[in-house]
Biopython code that builds the backbone (N, CA, C, O; Angstrom):
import numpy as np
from Bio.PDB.StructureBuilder import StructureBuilder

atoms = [
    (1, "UNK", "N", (-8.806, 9.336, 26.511)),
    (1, "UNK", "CA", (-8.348, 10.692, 26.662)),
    (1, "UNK", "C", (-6.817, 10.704, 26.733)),
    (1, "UNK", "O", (-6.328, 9.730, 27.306)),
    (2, "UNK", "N", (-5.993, 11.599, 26.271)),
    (2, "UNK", "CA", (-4.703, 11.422, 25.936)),
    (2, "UNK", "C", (-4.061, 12.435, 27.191)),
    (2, "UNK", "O", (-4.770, 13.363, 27.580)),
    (3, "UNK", "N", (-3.164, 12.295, 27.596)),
    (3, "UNK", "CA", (-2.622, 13.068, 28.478)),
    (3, "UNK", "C", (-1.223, 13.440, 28.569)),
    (3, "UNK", "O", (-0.652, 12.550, 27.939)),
    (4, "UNK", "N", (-0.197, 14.391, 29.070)),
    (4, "UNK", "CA", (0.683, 14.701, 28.778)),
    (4, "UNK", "C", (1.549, 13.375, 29.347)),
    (4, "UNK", "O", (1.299, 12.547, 30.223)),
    (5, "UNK", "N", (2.512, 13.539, 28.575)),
    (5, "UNK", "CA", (4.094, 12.437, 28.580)),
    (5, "UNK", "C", (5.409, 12.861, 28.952)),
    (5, "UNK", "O", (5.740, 14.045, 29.019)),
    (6, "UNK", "N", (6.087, 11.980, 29.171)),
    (6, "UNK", "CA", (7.717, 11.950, 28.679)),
    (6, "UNK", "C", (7.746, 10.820, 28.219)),
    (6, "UNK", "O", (7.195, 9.757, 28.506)),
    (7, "UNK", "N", (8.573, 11.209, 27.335)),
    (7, "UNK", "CA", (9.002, 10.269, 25.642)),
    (7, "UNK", "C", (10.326, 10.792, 25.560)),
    (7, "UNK", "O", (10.692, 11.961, 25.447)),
    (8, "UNK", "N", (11.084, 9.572, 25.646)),
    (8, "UNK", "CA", (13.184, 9.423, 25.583)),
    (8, "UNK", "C", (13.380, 10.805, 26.979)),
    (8, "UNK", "O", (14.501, 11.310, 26.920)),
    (9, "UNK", "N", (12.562, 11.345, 28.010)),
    (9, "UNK", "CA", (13.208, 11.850, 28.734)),
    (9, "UNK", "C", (12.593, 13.395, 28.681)),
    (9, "UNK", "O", (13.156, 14.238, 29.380)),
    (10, "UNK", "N", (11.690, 13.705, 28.039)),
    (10, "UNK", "CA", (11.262, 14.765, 27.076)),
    (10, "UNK", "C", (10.013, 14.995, 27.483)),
    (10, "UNK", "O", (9.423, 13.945, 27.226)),
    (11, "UNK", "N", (9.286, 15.713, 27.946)),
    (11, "UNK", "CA", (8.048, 16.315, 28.296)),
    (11, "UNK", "C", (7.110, 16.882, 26.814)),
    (11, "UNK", "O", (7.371, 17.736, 25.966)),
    (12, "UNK", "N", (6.191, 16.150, 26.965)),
    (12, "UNK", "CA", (5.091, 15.935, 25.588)),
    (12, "UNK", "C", (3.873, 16.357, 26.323)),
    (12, "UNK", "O", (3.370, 16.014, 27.393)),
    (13, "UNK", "N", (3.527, 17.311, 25.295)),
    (13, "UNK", "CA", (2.201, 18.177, 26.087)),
    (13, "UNK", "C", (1.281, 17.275, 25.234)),
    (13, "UNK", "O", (1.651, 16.777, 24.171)),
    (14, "UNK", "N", (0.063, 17.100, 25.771)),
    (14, "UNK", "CA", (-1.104, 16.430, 25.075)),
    (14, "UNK", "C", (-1.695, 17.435, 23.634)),
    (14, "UNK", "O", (-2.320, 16.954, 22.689)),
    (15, "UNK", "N", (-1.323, 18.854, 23.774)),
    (15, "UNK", "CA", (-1.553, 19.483, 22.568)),
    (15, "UNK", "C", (-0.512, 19.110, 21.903)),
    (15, "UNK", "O", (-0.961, 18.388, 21.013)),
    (16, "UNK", "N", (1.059, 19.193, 21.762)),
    (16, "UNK", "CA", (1.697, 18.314, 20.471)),
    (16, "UNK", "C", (1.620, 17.439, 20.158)),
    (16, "UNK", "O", (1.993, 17.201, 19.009)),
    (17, "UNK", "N", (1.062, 16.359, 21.014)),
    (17, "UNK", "CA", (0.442, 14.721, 20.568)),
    (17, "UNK", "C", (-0.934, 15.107, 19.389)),
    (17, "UNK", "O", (-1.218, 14.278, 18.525)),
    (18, "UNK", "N", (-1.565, 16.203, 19.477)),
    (18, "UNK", "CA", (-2.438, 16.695, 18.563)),
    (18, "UNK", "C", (-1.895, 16.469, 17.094)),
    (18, "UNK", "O", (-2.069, 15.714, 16.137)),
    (19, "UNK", "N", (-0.826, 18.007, 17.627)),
    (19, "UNK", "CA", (-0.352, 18.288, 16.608)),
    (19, "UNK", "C", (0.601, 17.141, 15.616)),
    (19, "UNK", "O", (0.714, 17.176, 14.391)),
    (20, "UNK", "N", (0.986, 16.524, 16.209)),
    (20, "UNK", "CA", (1.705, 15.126, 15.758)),
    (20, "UNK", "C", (0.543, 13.714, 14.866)),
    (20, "UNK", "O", (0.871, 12.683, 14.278)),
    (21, "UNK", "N", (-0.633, 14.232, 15.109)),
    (21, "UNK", "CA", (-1.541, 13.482, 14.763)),
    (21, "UNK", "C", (-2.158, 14.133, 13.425)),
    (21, "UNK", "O", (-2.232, 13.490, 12.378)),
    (22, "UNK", "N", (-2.526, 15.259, 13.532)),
    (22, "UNK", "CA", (-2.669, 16.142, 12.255)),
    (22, "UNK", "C", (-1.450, 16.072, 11.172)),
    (22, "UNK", "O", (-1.625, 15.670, 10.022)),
    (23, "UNK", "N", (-0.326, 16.467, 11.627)),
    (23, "UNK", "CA", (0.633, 16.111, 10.856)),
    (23, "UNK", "C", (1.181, 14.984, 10.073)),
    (23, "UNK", "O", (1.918, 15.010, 9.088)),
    (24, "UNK", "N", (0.382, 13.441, 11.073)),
    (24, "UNK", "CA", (0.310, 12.398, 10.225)),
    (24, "UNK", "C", (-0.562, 12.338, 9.118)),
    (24, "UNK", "O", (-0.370, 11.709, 8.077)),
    (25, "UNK", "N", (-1.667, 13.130, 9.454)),
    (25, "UNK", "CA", (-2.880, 13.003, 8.658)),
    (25, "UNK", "C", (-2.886, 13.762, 7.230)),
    (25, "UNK", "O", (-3.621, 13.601, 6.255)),
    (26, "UNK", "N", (-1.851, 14.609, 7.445)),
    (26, "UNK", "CA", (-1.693, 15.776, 6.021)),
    (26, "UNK", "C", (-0.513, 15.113, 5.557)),
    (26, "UNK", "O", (-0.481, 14.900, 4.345)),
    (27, "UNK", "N", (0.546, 14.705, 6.301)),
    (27, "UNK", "CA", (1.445, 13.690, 5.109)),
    (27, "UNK", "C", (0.768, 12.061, 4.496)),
    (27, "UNK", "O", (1.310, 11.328, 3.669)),
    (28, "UNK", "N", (-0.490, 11.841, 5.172)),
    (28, "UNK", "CA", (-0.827, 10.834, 4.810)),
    (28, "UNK", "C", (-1.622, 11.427, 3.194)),
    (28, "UNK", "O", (-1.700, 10.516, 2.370)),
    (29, "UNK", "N", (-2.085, 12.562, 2.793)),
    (29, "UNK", "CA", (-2.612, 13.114, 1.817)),
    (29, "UNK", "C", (-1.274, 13.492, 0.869)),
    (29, "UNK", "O", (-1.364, 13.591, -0.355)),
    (30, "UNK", "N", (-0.276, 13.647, 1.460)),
    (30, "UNK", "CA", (0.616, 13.855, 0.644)),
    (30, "UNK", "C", (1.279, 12.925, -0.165)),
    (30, "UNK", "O", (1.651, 13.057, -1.331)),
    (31, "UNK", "N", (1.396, 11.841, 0.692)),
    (31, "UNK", "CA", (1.807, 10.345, 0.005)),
    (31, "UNK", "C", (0.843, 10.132, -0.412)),
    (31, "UNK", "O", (1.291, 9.454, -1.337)),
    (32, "UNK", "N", (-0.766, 10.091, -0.655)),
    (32, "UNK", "CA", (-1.106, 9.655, -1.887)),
    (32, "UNK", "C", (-0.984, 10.583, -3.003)),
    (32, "UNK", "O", (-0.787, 10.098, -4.117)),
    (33, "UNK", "N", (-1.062, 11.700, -2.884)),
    (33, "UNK", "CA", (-0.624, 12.859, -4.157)),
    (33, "UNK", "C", (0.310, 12.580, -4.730)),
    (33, "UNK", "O", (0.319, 12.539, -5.960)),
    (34, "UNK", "N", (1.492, 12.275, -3.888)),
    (34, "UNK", "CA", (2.852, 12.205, -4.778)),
    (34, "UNK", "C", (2.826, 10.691, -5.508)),
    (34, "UNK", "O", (3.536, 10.373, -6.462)),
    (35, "UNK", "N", (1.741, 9.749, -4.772)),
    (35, "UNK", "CA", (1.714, 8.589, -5.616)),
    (35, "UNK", "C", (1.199, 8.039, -6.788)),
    (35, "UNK", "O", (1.449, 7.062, -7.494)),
    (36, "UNK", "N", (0.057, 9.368, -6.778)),
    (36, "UNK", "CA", (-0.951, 9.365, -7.873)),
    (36, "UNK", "C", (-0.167, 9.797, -9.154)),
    (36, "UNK", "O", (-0.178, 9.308, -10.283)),
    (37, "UNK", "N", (0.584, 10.969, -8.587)),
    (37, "UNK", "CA", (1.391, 11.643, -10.170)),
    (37, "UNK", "C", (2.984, 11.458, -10.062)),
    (37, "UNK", "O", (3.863, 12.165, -10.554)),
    (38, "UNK", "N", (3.108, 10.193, -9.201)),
    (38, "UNK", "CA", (4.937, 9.746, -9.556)),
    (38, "UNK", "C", (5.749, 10.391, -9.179)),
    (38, "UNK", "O", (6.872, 10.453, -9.681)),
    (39, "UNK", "N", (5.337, 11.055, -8.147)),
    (39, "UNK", "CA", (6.606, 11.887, -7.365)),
    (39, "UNK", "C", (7.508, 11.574, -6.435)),
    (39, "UNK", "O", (7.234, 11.835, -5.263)),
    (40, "UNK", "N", (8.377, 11.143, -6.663)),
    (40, "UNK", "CA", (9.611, 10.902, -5.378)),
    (40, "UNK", "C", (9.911, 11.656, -4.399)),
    (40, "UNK", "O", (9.915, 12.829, -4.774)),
    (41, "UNK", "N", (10.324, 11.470, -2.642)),
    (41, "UNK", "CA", (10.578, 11.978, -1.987)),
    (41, "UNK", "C", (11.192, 11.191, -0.911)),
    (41, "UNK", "O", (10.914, 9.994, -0.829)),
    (42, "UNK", "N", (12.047, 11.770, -0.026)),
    (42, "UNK", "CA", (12.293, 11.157, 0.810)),
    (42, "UNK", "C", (12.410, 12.314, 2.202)),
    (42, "UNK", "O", (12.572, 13.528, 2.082)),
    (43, "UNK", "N", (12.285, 11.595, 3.430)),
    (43, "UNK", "CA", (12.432, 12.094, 4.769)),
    (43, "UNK", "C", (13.648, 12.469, 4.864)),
    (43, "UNK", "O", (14.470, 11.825, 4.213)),
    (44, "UNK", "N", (14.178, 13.760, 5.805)),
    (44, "UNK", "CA", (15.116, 14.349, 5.328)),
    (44, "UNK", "C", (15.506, 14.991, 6.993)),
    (44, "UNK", "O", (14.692, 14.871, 7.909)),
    (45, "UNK", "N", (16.625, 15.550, 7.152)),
    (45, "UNK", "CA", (16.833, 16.209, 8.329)),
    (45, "UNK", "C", (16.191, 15.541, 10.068)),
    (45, "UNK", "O", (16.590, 14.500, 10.590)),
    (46, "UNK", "N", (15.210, 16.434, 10.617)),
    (46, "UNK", "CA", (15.008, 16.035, 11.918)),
    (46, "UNK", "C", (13.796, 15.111, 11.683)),
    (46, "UNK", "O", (13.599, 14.479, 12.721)),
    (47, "UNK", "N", (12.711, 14.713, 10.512)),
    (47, "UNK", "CA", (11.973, 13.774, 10.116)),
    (47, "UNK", "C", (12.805, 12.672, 10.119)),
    (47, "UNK", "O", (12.412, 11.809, 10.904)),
    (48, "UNK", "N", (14.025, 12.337, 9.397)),
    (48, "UNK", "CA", (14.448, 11.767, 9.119)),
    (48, "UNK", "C", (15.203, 10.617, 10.478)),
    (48, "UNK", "O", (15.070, 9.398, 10.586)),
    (49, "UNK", "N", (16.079, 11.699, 11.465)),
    (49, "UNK", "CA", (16.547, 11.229, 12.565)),
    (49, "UNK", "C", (15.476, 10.788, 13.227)),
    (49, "UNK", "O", (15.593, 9.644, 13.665)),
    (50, "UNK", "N", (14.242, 11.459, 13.485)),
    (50, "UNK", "CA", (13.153, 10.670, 14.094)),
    (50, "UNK", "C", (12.375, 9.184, 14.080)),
    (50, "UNK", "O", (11.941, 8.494, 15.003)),
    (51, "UNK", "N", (12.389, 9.017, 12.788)),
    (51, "UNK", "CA", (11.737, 7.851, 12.280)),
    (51, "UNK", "C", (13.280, 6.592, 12.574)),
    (51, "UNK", "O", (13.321, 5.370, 12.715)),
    (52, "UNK", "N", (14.139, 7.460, 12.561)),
    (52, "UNK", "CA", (15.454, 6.197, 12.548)),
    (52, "UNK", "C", (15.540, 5.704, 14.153)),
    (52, "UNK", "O", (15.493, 4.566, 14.620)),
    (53, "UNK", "N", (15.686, 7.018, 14.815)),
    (53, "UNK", "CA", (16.128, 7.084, 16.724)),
    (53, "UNK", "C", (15.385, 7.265, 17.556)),
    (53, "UNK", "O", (15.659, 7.210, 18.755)),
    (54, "UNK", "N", (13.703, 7.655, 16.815)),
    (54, "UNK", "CA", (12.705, 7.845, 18.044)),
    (54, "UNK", "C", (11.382, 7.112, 17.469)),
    (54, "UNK", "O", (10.334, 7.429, 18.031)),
    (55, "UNK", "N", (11.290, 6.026, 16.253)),
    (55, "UNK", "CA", (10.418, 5.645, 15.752)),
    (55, "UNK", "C", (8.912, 6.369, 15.393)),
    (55, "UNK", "O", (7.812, 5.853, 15.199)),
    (56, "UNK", "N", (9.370, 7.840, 15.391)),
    (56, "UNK", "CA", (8.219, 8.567, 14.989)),
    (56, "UNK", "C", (8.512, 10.056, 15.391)),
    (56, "UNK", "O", (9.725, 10.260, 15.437)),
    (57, "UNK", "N", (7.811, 11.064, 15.671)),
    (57, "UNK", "CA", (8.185, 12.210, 15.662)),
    (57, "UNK", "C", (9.939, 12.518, 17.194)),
    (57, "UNK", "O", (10.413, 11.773, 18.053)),
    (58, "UNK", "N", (10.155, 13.448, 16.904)),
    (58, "UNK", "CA", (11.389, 13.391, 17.878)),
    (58, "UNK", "C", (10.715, 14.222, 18.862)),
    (58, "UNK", "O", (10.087, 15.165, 18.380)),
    (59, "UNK", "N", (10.698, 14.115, 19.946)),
    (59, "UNK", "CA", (10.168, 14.966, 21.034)),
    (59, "UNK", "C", (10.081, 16.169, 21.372)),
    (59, "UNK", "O", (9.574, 16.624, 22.398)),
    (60, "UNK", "N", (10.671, 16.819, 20.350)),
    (60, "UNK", "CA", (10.444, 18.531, 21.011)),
    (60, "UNK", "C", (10.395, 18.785, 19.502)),
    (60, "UNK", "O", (10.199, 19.986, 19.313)),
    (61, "UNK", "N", (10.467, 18.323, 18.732)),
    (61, "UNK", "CA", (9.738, 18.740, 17.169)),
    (61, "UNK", "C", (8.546, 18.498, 16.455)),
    (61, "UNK", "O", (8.016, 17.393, 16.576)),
    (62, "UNK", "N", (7.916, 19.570, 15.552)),
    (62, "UNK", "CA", (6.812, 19.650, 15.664)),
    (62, "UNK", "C", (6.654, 19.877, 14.486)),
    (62, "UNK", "O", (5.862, 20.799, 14.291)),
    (63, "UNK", "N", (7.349, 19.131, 13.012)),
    (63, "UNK", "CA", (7.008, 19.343, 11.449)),
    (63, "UNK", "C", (7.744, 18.461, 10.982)),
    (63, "UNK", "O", (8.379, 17.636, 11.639)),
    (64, "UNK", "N", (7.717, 18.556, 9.981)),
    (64, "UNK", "CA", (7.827, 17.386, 8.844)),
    (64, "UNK", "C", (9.171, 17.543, 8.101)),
    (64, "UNK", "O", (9.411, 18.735, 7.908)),
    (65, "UNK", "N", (9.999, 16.821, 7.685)),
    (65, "UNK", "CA", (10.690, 17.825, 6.608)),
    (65, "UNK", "C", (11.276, 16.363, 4.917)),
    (65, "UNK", "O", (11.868, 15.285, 4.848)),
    (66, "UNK", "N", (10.742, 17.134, 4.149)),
    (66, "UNK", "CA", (11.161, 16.102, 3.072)),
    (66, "UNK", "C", (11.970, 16.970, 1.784)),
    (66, "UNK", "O", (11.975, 18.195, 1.662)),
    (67, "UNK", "N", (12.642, 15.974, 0.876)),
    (67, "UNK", "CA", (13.391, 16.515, -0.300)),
    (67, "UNK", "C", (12.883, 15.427, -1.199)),
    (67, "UNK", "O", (12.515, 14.298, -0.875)),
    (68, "UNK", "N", (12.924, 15.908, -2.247)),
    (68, "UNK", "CA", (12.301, 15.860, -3.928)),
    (68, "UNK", "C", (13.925, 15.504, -4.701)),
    (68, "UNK", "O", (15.002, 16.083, -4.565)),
    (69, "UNK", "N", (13.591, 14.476, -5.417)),
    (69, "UNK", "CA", (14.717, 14.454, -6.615)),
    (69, "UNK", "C", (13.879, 15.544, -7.724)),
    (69, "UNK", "O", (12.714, 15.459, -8.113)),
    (70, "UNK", "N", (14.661, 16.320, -7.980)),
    (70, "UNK", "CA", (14.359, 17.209, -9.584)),
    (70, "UNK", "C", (14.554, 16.143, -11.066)),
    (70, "UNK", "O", (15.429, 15.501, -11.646)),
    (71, "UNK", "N", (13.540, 16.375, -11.144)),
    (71, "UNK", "CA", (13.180, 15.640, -12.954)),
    (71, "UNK", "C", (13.817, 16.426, -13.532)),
    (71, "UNK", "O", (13.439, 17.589, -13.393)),
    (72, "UNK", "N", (15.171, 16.158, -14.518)),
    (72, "UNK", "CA", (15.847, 17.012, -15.409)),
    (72, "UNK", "C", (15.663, 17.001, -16.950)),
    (72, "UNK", "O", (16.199, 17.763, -17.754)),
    (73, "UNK", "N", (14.663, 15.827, -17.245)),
    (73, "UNK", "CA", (14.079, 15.432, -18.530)),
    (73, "UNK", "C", (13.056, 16.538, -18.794)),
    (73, "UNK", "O", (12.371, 16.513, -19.817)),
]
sb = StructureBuilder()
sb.init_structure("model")
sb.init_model(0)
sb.init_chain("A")
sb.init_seg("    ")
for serial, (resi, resn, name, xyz) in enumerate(atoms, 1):
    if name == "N":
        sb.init_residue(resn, " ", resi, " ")
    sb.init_atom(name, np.array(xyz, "f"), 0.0, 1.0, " ", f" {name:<3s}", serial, name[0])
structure = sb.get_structure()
């Protein structure tokens, strides 16, 4: 049973540990989509600082955020 936290100092309700789990689960569908048809992307903004300074979501954020190179061919 999962229960509420502090993480880096930060109060984590056991419902955003949810939501942080779903959110793995729909970018995990997304990386295979974009892998199936060759799509590039990368982690971007507060995704981005997270995975670098909090090894996974940042503590009081609660989405994803990525950027696309545009195919100009």
């Amino acid at each position: 049973m999962k229960r509420d936290m502090v993480r880096d100092g930060f109060f984590v309700t056991v419902s955003r540990q949810r939501i942080w789990e779903k959110e793995l689960e729909i970018f995990s569908v997304f990386d295979s989509l974009c892998e199936v048809y060759d799509i590039s992307y990368f982690a971007a903004f507060w995704t981005l600082l997270g995975a670098a300074r909090h090894k996974g979501f940042i503590p009081w954020d609660d989405d994803n955020s990525g950027l696309f190179s545009r195919n100009e061919d």
